[in-house]
N, CA, C and O atoms as CSV, one atom per row, in Angstrom:
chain,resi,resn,atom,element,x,y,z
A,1,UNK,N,N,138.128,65.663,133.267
A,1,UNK,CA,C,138.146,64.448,132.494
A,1,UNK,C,C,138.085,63.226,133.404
A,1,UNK,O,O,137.270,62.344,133.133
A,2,UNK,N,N,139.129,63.073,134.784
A,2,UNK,CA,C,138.693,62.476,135.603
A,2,UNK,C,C,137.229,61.895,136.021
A,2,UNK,O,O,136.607,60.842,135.878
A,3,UNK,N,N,137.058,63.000,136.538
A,3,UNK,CA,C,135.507,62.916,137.031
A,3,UNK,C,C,134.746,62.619,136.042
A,3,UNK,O,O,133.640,62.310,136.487
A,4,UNK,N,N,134.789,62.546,134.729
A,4,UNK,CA,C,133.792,62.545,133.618
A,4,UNK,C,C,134.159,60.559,133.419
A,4,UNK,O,O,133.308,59.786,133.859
A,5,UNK,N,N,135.003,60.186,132.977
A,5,UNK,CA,C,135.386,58.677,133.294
A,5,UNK,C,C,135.280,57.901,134.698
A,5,UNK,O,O,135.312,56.674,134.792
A,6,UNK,N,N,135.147,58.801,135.783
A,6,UNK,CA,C,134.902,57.706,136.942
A,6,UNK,C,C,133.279,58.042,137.173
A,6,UNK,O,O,132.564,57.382,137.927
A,7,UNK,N,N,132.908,58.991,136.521
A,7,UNK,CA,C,130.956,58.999,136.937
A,7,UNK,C,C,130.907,58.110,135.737
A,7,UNK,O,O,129.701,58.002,135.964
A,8,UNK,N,N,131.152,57.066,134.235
A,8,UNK,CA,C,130.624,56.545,133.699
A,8,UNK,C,C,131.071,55.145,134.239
A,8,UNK,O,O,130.228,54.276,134.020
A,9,UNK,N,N,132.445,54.623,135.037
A,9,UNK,CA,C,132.647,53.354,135.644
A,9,UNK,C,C,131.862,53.209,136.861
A,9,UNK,O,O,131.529,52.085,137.238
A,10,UNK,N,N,131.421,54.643,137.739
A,10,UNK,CA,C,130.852,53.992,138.989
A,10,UNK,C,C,129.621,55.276,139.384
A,10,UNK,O,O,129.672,56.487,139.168
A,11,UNK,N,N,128.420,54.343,140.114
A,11,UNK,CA,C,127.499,55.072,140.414
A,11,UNK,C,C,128.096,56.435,141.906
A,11,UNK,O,O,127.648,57.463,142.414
A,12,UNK,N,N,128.615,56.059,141.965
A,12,UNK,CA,C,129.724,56.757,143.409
A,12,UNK,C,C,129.418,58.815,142.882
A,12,UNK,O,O,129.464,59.296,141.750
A,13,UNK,N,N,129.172,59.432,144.035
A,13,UNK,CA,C,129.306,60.923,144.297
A,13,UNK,C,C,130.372,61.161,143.915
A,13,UNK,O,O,131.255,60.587,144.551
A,14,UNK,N,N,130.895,62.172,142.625
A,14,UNK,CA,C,131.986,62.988,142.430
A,14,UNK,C,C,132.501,63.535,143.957
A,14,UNK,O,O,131.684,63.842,144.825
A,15,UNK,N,N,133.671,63.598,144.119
A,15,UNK,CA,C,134.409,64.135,145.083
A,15,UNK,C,C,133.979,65.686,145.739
A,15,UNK,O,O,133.471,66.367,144.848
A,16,UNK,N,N,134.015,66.056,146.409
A,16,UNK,CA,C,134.005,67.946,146.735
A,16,UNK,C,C,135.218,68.096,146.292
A,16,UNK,O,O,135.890,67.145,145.893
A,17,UNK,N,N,135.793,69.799,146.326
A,17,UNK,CA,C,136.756,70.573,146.112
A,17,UNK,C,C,137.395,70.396,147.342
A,17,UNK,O,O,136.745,70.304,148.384
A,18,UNK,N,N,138.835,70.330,147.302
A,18,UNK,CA,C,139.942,70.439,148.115
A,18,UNK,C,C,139.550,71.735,148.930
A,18,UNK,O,O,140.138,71.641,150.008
A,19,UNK,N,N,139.014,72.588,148.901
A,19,UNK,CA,C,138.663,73.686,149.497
A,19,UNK,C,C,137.783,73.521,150.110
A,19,UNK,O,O,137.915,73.933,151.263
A,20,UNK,N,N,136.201,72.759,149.717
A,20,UNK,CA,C,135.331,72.977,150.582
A,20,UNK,C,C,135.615,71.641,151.626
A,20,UNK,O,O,134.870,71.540,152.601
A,21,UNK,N,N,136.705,70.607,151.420
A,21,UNK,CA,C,136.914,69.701,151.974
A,21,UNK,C,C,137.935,70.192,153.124
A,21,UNK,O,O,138.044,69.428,154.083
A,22,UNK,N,N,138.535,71.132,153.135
A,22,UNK,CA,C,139.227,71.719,154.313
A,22,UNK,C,C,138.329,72.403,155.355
A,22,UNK,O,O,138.262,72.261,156.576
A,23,UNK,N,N,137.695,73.150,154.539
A,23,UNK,CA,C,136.551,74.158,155.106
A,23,UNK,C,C,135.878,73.096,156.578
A,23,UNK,O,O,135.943,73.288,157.792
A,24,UNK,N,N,135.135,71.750,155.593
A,24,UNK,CA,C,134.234,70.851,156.217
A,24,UNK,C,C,134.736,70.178,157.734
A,24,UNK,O,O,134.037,69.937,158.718
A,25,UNK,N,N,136.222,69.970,157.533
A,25,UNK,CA,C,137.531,69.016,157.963
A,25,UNK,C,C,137.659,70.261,159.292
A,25,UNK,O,O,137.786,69.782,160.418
A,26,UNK,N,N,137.640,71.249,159.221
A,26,UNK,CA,C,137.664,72.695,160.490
A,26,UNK,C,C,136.778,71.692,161.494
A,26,UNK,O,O,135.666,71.251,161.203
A,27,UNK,N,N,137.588,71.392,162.886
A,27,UNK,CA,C,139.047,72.710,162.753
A,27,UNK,C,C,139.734,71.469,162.794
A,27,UNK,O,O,140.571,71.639,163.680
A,28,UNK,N,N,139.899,70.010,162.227
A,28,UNK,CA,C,140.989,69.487,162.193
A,28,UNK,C,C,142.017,70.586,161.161
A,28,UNK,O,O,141.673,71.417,160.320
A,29,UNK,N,N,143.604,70.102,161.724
A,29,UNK,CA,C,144.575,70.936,160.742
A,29,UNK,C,C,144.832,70.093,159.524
A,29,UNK,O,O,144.559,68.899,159.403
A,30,UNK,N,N,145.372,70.851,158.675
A,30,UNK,CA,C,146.093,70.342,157.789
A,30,UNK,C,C,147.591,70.986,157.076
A,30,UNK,O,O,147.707,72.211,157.095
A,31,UNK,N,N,148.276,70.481,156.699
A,31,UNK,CA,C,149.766,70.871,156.574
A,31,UNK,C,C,149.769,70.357,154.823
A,31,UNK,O,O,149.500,69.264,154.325
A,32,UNK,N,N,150.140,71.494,154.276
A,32,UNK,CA,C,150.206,71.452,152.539
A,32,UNK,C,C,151.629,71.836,152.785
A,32,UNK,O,O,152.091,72.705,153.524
A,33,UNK,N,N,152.353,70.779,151.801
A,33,UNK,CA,C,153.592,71.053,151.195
A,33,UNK,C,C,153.744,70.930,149.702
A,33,UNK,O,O,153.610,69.936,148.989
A,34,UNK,N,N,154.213,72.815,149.237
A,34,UNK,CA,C,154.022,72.927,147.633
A,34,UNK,C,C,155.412,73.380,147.273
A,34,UNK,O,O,156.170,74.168,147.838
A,35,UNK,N,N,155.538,72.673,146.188
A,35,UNK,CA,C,157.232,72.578,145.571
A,35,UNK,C,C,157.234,73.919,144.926
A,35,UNK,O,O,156.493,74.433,144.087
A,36,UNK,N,N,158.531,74.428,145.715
A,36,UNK,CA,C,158.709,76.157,145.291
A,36,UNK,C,C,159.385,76.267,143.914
A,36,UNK,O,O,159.644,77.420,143.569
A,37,UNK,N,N,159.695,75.350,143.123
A,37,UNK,CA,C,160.015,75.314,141.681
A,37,UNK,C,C,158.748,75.099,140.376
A,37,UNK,O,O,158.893,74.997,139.158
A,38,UNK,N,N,157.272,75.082,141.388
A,38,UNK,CA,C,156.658,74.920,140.707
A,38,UNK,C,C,154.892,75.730,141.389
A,38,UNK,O,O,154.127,75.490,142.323
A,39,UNK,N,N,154.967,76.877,140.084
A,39,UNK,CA,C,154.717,77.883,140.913
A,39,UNK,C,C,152.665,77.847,140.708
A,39,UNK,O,O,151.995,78.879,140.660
A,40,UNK,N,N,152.183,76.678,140.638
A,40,UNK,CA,C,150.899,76.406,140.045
A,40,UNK,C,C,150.623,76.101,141.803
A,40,UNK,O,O,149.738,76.611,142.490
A,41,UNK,N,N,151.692,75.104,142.248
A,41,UNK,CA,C,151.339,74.956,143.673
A,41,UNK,C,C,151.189,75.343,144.458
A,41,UNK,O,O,150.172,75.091,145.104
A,42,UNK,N,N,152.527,76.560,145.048
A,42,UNK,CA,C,151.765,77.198,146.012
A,42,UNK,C,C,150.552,77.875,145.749
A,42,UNK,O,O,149.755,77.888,146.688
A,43,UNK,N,N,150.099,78.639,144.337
A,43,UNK,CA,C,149.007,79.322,144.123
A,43,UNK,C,C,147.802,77.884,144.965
A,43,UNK,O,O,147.351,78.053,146.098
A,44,UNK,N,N,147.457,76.462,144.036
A,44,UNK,CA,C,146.738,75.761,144.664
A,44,UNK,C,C,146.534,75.685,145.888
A,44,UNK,O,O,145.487,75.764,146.531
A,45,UNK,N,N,148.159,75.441,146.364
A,45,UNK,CA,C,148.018,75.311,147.978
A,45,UNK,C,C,147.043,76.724,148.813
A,45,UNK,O,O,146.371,76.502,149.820
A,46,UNK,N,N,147.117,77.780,148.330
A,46,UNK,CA,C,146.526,79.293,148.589
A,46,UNK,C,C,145.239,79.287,147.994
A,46,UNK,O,O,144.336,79.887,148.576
A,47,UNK,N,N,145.036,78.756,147.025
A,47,UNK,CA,C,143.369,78.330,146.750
A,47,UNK,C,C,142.825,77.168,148.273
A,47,UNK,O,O,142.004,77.377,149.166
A,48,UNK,N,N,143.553,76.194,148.044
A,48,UNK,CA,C,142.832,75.097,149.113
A,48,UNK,C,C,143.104,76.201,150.639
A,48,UNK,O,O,142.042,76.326,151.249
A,49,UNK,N,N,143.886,76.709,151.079
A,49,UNK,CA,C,143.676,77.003,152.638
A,49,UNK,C,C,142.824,78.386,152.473
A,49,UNK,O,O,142.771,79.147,153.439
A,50,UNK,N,N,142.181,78.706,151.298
A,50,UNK,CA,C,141.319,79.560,151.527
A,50,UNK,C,C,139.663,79.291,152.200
A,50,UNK,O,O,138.732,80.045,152.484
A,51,UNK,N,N,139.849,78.040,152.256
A,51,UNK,CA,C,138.830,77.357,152.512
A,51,UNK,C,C,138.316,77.276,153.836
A,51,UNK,O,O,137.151,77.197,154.226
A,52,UNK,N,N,139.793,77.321,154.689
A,52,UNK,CA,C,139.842,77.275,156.221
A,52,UNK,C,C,141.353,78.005,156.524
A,52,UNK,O,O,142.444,77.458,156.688
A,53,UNK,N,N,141.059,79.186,156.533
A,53,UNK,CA,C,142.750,79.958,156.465
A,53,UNK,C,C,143.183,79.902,158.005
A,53,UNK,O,O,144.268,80.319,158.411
A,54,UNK,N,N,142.089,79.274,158.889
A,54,UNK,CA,C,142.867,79.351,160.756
A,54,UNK,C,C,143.502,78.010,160.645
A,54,UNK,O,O,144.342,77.725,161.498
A,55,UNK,N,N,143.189,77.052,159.614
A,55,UNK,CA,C,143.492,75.319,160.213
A,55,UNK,C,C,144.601,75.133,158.872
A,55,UNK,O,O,145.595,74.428,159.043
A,56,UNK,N,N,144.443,75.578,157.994
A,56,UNK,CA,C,146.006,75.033,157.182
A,56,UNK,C,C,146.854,75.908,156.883
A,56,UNK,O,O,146.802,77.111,156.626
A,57,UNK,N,N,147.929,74.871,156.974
A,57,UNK,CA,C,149.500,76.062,157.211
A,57,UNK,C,C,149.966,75.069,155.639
A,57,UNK,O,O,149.627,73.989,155.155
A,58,UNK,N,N,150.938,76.217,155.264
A,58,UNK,CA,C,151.363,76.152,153.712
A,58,UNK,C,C,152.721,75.905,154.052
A,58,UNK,O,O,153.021,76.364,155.154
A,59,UNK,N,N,153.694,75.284,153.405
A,59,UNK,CA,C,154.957,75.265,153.577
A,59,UNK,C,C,155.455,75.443,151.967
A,59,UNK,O,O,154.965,74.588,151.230
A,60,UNK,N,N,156.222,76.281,151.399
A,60,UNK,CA,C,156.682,76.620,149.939
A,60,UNK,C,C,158.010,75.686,150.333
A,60,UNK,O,O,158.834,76.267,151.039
A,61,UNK,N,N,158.299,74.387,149.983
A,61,UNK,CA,C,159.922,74.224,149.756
A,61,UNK,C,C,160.305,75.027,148.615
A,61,UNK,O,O,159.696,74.924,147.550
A,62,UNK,N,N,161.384,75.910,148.788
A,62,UNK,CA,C,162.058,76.436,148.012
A,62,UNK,C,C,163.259,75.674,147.048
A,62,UNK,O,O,164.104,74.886,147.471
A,63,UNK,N,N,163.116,76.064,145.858
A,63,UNK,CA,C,164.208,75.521,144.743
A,63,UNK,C,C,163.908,74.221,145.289
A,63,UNK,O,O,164.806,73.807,146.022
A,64,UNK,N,N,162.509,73.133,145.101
A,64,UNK,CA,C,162.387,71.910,144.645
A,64,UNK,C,C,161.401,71.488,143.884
A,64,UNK,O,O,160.364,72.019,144.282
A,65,UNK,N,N,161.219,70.834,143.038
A,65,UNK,CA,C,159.954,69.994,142.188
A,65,UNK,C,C,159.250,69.780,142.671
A,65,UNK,O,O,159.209,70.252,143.807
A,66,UNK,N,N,158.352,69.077,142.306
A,66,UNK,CA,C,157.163,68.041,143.157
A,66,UNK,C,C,157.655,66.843,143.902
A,66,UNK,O,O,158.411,65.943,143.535
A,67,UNK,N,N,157.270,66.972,144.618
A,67,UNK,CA,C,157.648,66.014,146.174
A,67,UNK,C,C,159.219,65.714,146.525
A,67,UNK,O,O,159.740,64.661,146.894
A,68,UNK,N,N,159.787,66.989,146.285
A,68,UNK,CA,C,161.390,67.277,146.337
A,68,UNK,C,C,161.428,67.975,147.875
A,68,UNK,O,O,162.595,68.315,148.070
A,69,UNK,N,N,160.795,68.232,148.750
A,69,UNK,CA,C,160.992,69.056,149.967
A,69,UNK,C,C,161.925,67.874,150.978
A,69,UNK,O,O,163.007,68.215,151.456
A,70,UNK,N,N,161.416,66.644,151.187
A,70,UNK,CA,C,162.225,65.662,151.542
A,70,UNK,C,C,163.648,65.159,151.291
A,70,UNK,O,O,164.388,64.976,152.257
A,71,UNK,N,N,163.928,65.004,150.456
A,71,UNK,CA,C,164.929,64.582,149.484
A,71,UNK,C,C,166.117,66.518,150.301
A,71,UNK,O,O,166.854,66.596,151.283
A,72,UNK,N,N,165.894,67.111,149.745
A,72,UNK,CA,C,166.236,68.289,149.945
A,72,UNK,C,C,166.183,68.850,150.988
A,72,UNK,O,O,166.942,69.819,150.993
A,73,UNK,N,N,165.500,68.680,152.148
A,73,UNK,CA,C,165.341,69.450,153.346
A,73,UNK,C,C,165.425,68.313,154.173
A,73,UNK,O,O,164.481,68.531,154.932
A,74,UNK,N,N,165.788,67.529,154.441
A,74,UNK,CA,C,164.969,66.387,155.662
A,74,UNK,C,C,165.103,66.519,156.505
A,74,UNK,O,O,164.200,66.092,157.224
A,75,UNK,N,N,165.991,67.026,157.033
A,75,UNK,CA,C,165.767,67.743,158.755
A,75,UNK,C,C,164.632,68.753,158.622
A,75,UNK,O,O,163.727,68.588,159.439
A,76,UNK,N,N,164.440,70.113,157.471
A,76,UNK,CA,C,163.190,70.444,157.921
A,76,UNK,C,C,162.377,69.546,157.531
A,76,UNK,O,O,161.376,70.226,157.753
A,77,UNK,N,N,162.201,69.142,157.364
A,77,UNK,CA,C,161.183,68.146,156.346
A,77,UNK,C,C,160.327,67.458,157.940
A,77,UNK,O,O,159.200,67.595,158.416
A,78,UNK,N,N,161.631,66.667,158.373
A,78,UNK,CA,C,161.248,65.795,159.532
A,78,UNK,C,C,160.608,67.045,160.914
A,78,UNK,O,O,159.714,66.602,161.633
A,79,UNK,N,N,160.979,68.137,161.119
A,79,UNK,CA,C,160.784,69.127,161.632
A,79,UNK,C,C,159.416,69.334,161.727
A,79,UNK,O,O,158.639,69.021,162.629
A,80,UNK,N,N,159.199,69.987,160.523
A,80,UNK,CA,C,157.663,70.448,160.006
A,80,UNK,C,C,156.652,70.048,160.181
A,80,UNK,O,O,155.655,70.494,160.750
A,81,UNK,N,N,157.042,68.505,159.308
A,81,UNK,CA,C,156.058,67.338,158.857
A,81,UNK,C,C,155.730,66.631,160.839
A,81,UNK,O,O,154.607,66.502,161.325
A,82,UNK,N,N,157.033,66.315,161.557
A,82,UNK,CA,C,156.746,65.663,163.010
A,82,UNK,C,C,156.137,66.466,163.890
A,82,UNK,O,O,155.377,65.880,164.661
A,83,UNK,N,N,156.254,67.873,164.040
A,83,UNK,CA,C,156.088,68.862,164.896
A,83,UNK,C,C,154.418,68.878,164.557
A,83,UNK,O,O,153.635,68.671,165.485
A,84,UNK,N,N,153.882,69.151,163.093
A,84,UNK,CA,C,152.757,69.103,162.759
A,84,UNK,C,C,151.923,67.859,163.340
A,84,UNK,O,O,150.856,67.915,163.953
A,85,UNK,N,N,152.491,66.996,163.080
A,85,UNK,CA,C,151.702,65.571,163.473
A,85,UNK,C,C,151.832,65.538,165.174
A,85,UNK,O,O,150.773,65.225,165.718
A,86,UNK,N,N,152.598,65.724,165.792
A,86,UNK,CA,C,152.662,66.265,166.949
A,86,UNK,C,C,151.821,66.717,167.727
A,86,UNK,O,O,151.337,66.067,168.654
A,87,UNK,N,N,151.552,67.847,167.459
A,87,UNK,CA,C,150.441,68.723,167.945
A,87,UNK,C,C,149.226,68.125,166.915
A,87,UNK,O,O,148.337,67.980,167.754
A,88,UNK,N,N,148.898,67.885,166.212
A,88,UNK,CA,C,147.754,67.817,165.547
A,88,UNK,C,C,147.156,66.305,166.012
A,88,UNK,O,O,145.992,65.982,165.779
A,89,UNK,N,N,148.045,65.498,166.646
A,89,UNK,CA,C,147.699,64.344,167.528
A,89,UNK,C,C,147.271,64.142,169.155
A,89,UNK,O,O,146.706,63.232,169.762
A,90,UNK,N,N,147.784,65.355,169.519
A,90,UNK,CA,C,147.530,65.950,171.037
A,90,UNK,C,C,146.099,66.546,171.436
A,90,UNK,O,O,145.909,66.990,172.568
């Protein structure tokens, strides 16, 4: 429905798939964090790194919502998320 309302406001290319956009993005990394209370995500998150399964790493926060891994973990949170950016800046 998205895509069907922004191709009639703008002449602009529909987006690619989160998948073939990882695929393309190889071998930059990427770091998906999917709320383990909500179980559509990690499946997504496992759809998108199928795309490039050597360059993205999945993180399931366990027992949180959507964008609850912070709030709930922040030492791992800060861990994960810094360590990733870390190396993926080196």
């Amino acid at each position: 429905m998205q895509d069907a309302v922004t191709g009639l406001l703008t002449d602009a290319d529909q987006p690619g798939s989160l998948q073939d956009s990882v695929a393309v993005s190889a071998p930059r990394p990427v770091l998906l964090i999917a709320a383990g209370e909500v179980p559509d995500e990690l499946l997504a998150a496992q759809h998108i790194r199928a795309g490039s399964p050597a360059t993205v790493q999945i993180w399931a926060a366990p027992g949180v919502g959507h964008t609850g891994a912070l709030a709930a973990f922040p030492q791992e949170w800060q861990d994960r998320v810094g360590g990733f950016l870390a190396a993926a800046l080196t």
